[in-house]
C-alpha positions in Angstrom: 174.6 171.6 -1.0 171.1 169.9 -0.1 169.6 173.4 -0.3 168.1 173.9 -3.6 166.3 170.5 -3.6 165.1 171.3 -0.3 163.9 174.9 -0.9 162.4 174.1 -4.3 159.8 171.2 -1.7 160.1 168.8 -5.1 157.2 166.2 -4.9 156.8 163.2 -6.6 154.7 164.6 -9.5 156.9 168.0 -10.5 159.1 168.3 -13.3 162.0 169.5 -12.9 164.9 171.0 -15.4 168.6 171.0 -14.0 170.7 173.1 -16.3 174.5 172.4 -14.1 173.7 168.5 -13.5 177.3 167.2 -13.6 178.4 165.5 -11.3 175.4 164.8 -10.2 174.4 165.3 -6.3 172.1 167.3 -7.1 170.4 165.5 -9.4 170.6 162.4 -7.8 168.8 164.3 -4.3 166.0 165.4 -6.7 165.0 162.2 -8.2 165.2 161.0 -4.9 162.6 163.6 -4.1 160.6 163.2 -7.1 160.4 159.2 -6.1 157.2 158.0 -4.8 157.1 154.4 -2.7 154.0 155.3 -1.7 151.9 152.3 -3.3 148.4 153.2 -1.7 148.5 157.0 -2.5 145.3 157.9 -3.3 146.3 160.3 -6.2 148.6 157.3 -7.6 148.5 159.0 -11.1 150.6 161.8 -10.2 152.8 160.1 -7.5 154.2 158.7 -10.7 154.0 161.3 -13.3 157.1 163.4 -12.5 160.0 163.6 -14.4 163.6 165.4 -14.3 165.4 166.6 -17.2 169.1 166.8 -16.6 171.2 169.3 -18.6 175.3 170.1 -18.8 177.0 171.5 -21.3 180.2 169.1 -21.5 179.2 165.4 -22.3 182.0 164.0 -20.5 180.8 165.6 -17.3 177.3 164.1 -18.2 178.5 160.7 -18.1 179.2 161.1 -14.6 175.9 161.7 -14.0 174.2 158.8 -16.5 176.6 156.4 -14.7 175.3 157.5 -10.9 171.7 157.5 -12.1 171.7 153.9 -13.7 173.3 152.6 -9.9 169.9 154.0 -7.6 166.5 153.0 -8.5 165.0 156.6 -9.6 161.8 158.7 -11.5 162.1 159.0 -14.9 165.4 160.9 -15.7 166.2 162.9 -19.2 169.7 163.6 -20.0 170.5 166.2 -22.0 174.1 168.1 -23.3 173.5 171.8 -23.8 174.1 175.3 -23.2 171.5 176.2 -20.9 171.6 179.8 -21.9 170.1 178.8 -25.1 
């Protein structure tokens, strides 16, 4: 579902942590959200400055998610494997 991404409003210069990333729709909506092409924004500074950290708990799953990221240009993307109730 589109609906988180869309009821968070995400803008280029949040930072976002996903803690159920795999497989990765999600994630791939929000750094399409956190994505500025914008070249002439006048706040250019933080167009760019936002960044999505991308947790799972099972690295296989995570692949999934490392492997649809590196296809689409995107913001800056962390991937980390972890129990997010840590």
């Amino acid at each position: 579902s589109m609906l988180p991404v869309v009821a968070l409003h995400i803008e280029p210069h949040h930072r976002v942590l996903e803690l159920c990333a795999a497989p990765g729709s999600k994630t791939m909506q929000i750094l399409d959200a956190l994505r500025c092409d914008d070249a002439e924004s006048i706040n250019a500074s933080a167009s760019s400055s936002g960044v999505l950290v991308a947790n799972d708990y099972k690295e296989v799953r995570l692949n999934m998610v490392i492997e649809r990221a590196r296809r689409a240009p995107s913001a800056p993307l962390l991937v980390t494997c972890g129990d997010g109730r840590d």
